[in-house]
Phi, psi and omega in degrees: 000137178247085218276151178304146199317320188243024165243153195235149171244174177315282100071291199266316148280024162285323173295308173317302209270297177328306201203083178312319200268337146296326170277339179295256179354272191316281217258348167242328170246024167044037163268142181266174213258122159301145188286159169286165160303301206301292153355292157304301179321325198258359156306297228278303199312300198260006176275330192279310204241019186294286203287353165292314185304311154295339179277351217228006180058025155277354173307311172317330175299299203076349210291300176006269173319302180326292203269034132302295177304336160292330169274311175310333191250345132347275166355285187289330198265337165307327209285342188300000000 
């Protein structure tokens, strides 16, 4: 996202105050953060299974979707 030159959002001083040398690096010179496993997992996940989902109209719903995220997101918090 790409924000106007003199607005800062929470986040971003929330980066700041945490780790200055992480927010120089992120937000001025713009280098990007490697994704987690987890991240990816859930990139993979909803990449995988959005379009089945769509075919099948339960996406309009959410209910689906809901208890999908809800086991998946079980899942990951066992492997912790």
């Amino acid at each position: 996202m790409n924000l106007p030159k003199k607005y800062i959002s929470y986040s971003q001083i929330r980066l700041y105050q945490s780790c200055p040398k992480k927010y120089y690096y992120t937000y001025i010179e713009k280098i990007p953060v490697p994704i987690s496993d987890k991240v990816l997992l859930g990139i993979v996940f909803h990449s995988t299974i959005a379009p089945c989902l769509i075919g099948l109209n339960l996406v309009k719903s959410g209910l689906f979707l809901a208890a999908i995220y809800v086991k998946l997101r079980f899942l990951i918090l066992m492997e912790l």
